[in-house]
C-alpha positions in Angstrom: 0.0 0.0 0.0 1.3 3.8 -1.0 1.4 6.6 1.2 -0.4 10.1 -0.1 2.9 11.5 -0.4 4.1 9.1 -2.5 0.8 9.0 -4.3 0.9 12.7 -5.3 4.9 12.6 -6.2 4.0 9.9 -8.4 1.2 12.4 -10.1 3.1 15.3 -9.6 6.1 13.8 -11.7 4.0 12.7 -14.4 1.2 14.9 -15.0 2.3 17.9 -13.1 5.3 18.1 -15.5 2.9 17.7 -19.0 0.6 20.2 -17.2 3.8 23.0 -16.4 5.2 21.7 -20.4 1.2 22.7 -21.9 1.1 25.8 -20.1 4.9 27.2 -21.1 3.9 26.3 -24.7 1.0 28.0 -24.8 2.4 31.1 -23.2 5.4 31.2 -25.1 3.5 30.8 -28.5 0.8 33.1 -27.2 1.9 36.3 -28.8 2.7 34.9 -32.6 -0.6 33.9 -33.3 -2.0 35.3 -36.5 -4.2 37.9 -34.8 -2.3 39.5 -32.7 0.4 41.6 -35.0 -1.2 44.5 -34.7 -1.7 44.6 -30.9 1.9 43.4 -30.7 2.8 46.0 -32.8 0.6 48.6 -31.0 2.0 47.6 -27.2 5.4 47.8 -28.4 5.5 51.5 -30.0 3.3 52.7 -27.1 5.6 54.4 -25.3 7.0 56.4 -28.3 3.6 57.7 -28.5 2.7 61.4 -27.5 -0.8 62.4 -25.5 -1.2 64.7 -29.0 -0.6 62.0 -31.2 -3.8 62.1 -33.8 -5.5 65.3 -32.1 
């Protein structure tokens, strides 16, 4: 018979680890997906942006 902590090591090993690999790739391919150009494009020139700008 296990003990809970080897129970949840055993878990944590194997699908805490897939869970933590899903979650990077989806943040780290988060920003190149097709429609986000332009807000990428937007948040990265923002600071060069006046409070005139277009008035």
């Amino acid at each position: 018979m296990h003990s809970t902590y080897e129970m949840l090591r055993q878990l944590a090993d194997s699908w805490g680890l897939l869970a933590m690999l899903i979650t990077f790739l989806v943040l780290a391919l988060w920003p190149f997906r097709p429609g986000a150009q332009k807000r990428n494009h937007d948040a990265a020139t923002m600071i060069f942006k006046d409070e005139n700008d277009g008035e």
